[in-house]
Structures are given as C-alpha cells and as structure tokens.
mmCIF file of the C-alpha atoms, coordinates in Angstrom:
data_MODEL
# 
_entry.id   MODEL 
# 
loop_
_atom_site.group_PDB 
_atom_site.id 
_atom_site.type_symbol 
_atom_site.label_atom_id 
_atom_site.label_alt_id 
_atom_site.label_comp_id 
_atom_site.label_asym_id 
_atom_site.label_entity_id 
_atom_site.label_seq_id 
_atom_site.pdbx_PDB_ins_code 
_atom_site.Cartn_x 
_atom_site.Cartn_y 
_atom_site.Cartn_z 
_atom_site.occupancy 
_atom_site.B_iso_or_equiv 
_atom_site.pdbx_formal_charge 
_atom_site.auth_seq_id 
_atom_site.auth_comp_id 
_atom_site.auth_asym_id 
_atom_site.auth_atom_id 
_atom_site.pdbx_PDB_model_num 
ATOM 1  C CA . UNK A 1 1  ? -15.440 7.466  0.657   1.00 0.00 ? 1  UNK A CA 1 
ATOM 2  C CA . UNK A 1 2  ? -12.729 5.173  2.216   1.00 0.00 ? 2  UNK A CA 1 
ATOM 3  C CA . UNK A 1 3  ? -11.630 1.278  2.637   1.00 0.00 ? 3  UNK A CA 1 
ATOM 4  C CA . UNK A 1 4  ? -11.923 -0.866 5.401   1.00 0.00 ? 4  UNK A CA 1 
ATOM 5  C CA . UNK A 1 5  ? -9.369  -4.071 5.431   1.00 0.00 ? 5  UNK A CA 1 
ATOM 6  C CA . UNK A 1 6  ? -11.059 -7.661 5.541   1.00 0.00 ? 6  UNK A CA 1 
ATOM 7  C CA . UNK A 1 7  ? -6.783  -8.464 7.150   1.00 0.00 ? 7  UNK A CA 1 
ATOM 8  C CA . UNK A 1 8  ? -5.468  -5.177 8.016   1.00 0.00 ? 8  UNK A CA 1 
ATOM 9  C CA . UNK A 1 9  ? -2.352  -7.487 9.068   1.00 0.00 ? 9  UNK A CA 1 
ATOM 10 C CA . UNK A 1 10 ? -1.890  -9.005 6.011   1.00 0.00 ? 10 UNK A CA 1 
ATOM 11 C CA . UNK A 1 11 ? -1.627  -5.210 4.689   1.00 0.00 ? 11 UNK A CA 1 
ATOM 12 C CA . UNK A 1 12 ? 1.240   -4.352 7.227   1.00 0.00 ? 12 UNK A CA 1 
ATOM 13 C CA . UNK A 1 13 ? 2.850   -7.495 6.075   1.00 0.00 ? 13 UNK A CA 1 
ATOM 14 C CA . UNK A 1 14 ? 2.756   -6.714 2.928   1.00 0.00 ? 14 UNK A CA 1 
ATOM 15 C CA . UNK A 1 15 ? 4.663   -3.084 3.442   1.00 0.00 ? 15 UNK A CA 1 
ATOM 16 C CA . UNK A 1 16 ? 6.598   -4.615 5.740   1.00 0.00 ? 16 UNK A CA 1 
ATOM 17 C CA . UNK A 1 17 ? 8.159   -6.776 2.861   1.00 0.00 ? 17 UNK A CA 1 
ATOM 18 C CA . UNK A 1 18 ? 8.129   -3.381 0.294   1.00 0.00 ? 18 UNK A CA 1 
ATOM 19 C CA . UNK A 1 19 ? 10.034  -1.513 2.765   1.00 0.00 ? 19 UNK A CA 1 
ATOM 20 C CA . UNK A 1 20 ? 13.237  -3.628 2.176   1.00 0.00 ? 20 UNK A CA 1 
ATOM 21 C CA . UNK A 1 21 ? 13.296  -2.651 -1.230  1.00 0.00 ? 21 UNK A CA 1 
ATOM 22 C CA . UNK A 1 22 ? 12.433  1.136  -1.419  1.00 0.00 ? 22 UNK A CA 1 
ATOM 23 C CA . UNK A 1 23 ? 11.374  3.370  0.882   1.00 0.00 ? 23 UNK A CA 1 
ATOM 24 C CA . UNK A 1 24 ? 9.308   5.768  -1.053  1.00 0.00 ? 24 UNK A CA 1 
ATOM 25 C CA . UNK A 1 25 ? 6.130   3.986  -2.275  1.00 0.00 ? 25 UNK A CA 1 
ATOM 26 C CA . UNK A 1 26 ? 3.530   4.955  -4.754  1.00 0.00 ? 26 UNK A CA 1 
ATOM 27 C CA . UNK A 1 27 ? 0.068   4.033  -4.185  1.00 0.00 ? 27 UNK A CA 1 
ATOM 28 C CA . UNK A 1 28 ? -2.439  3.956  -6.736  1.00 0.00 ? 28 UNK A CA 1 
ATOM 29 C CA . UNK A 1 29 ? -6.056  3.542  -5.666  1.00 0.00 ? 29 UNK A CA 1 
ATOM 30 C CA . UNK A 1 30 ? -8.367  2.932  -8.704  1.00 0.00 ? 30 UNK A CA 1 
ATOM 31 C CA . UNK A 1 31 ? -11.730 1.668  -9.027  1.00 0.00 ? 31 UNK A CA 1 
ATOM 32 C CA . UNK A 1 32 ? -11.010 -1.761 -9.428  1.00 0.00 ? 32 UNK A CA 1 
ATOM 33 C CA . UNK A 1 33 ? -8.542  -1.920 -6.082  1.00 0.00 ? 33 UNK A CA 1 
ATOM 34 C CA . UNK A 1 34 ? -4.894  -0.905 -4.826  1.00 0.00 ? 34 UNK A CA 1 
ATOM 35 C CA . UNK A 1 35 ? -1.790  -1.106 -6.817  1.00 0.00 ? 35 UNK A CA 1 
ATOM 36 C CA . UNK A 1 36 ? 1.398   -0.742 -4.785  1.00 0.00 ? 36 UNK A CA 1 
ATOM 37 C CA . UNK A 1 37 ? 4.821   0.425  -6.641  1.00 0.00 ? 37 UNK A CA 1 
ATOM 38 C CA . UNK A 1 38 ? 8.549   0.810  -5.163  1.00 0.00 ? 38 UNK A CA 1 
ATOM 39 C CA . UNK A 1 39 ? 11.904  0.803  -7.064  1.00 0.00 ? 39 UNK A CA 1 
ATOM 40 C CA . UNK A 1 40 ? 14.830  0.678  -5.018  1.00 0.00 ? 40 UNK A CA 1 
ATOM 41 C CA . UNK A 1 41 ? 17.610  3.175  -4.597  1.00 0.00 ? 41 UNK A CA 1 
ATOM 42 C CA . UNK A 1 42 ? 20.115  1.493  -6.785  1.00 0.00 ? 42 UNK A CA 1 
ATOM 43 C CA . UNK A 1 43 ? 16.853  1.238  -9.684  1.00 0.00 ? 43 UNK A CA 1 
ATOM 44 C CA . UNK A 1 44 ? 17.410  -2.497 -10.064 1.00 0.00 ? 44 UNK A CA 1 
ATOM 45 C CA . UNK A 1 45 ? 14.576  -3.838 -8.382  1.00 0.00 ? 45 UNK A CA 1 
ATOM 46 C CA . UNK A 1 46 ? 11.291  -2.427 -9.116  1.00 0.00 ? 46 UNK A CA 1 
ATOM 47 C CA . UNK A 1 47 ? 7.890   -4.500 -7.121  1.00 0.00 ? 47 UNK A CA 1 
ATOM 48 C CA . UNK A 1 48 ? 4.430   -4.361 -8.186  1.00 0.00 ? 48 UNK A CA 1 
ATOM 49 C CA . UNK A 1 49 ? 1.811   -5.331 -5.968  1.00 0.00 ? 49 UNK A CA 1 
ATOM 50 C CA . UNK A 1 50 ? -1.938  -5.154 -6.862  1.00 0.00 ? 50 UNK A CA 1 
ATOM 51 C CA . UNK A 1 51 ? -4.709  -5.938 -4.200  1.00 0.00 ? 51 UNK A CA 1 
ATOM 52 C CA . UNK A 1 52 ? -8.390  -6.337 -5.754  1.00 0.00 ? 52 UNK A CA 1 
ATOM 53 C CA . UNK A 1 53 ? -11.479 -3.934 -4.061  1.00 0.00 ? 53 UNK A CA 1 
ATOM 54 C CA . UNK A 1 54 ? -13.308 -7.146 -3.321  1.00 0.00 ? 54 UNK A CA 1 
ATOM 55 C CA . UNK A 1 55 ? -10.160 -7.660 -0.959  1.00 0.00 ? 55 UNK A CA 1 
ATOM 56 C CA . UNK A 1 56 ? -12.110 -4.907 1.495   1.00 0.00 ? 56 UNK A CA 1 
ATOM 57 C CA . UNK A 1 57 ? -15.105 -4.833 3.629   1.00 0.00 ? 57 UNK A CA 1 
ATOM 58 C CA . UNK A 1 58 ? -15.564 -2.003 1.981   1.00 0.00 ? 58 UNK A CA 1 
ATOM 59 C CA . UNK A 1 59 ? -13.734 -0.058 -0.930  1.00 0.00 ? 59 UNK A CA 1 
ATOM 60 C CA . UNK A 1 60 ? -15.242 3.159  -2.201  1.00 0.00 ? 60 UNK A CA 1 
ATOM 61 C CA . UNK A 1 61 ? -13.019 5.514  -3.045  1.00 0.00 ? 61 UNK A CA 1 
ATOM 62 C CA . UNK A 1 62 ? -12.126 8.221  -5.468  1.00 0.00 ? 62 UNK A CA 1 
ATOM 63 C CA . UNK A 1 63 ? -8.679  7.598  -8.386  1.00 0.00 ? 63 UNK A CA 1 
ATOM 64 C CA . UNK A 1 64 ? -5.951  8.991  -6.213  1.00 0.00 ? 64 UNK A CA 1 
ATOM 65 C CA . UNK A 1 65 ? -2.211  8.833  -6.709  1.00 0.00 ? 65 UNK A CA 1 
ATOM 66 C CA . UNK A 1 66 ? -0.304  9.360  -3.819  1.00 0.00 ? 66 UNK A CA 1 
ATOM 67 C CA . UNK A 1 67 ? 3.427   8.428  -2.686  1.00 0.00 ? 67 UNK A CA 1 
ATOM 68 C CA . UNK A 1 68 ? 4.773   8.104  0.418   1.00 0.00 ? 68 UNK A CA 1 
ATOM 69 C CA . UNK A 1 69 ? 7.662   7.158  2.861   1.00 0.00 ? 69 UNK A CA 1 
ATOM 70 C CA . UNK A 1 70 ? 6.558   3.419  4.168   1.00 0.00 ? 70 UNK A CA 1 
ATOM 71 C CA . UNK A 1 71 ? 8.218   3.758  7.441   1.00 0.00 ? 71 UNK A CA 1 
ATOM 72 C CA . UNK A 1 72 ? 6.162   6.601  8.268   1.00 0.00 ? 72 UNK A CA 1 
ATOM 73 C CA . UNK A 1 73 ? 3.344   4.596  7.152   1.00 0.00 ? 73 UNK A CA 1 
ATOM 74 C CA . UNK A 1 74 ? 3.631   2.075  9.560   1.00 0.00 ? 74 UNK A CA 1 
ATOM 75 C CA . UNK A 1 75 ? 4.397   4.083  12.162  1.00 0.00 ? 75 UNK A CA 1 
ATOM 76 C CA . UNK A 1 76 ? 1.093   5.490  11.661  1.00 0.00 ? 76 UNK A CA 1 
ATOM 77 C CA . UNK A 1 77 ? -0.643  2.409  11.270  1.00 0.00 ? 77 UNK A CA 1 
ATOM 78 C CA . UNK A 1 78 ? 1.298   0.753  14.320  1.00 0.00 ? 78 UNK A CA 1 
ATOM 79 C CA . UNK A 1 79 ? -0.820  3.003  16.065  1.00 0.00 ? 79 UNK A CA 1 
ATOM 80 C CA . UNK A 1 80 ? -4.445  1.870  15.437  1.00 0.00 ? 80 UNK A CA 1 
ATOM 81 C CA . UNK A 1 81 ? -2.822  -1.796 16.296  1.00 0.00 ? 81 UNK A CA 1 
# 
C-alpha cells in the first residue's frame, strides 16, 4: 500500500500554490487518484485539485480521508529533497 510520484516536484508545487489560500488541507485518496481541498480563512475561496492514479509510478492505496496543516507538510517533504 502507498504511491510513488512520477514529479514529486510538481506535487510540492502544487501545495506550494494551496498554501496561499488555506492552511489546513483535506486530502482525499480514492481509488481512482488524489483530490486536494482548502477553503480559506475568510471562506471565500474554496480550491479543488484532483490528480489521477495513473499520475504515479505506483498508486495502491486504501480510501483515506485525512487533513492536514500544509506547512508542516512541506516541511516534511523538504526533507526527502
């Protein structure tokens, strides 16, 4: 069970772009691939973001729902370069 990132860079970008809106971030991870959700704090601007499985090297992975603060994200993800 797990993905692996054909552009993991791509993937930072892309939270690097969410993070200006919200900071909390909900990630849904379905069969079909990765949708990405944020509403800002004022609850004007709400982004959707949906990245396909055959995006991955490999996507196999169970329905999760899980949301998270995208700073601490890429922190952690800063760290595998």
């Amino acid at each position: 069970m797990g993905i692996i990132f054909n552009d993991h860079q791509s993937f930072i970008t892309l939270l690097e772009n969410i993070i200006n809106i919200g900071e909390s971030t909900t990630f849904y991870f379905e069969n079909g691939g990765i949708t990405i959700q944020s509403l800002d704090s004022t609850q004007i601007s709400f982004v959707i973001a949906t990245i396909p499985a055959e995006c991955f090297k490999m996507y196999d992975i169970e329905n999760e729902i899980i949301t998270i603060v995208l700073a601490n994200l890429l922190e952690l993800l800063s760290c595998f370069g």
